[in-house]
C-alpha positions in Angstrom: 127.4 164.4 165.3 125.7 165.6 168.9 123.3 162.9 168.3 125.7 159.8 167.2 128.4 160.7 170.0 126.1 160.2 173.0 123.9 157.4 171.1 127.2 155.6 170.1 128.4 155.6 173.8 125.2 154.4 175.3 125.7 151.1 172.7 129.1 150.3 174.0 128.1 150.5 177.6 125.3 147.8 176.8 127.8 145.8 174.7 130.3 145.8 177.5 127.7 145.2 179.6 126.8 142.4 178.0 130.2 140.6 177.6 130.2 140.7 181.1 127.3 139.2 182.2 128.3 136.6 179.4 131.6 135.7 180.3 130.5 135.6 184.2 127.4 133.0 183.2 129.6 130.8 181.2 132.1 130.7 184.3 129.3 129.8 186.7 127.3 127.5 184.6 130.8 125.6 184.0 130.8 125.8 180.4 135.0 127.4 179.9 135.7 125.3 182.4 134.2 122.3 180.8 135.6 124.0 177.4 139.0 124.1 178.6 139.9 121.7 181.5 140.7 124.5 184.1 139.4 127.7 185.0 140.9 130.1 183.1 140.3 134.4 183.2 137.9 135.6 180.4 139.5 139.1 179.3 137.0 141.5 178.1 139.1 144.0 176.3 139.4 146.6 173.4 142.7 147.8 171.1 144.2 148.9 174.3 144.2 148.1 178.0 143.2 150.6 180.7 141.4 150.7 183.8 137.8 150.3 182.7 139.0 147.0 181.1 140.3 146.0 184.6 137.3 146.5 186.1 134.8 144.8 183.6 137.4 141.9 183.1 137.2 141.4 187.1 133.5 141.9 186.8 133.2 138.7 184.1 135.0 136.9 186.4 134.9 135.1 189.9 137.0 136.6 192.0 140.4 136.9 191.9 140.6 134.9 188.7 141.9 137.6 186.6 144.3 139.4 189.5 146.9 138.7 187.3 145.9 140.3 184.3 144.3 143.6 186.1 147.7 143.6 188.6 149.5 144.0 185.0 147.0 146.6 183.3 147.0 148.8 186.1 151.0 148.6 186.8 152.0 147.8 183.1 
């Protein structure tokens, strides 16, 4: 269990990580808002909403595209 705890961490900080960069190239390349018609907030997210899902959903996005989402997870 020592080994899987820190090993298990280290792979969700990449995958977050990685959903981020994503979401942020897909907004800058154009393709969601191509996709959609509009610019619209990509919410990178888990089972529940806390700060560190504020921060990487205003980190996958331009700014202040997702004030509205992380004004409501942080005052909720």
């Amino acid at each position: 269990m020592t080994t899987v705890g820190p090993i298990a961490a280290q792979i969700e900080a990449n995958f977050n990580q990685a959903c981020v960069r994503l979401a942020l190239h897909l907004h800058v390349s154009g393709v969601i808002e191509s996709a959609v018609g509009r610019r619209v907030p990509a919410i990178v997210h888990e089972l529940e909403y806390y700060e560190g899902i504020a921060r990487r959903t205003e980190a996958a996005n331009p700014p202040g595209l997702a004030d509205a989402f992380t004004a409501w997870v942080r005052n909720g």
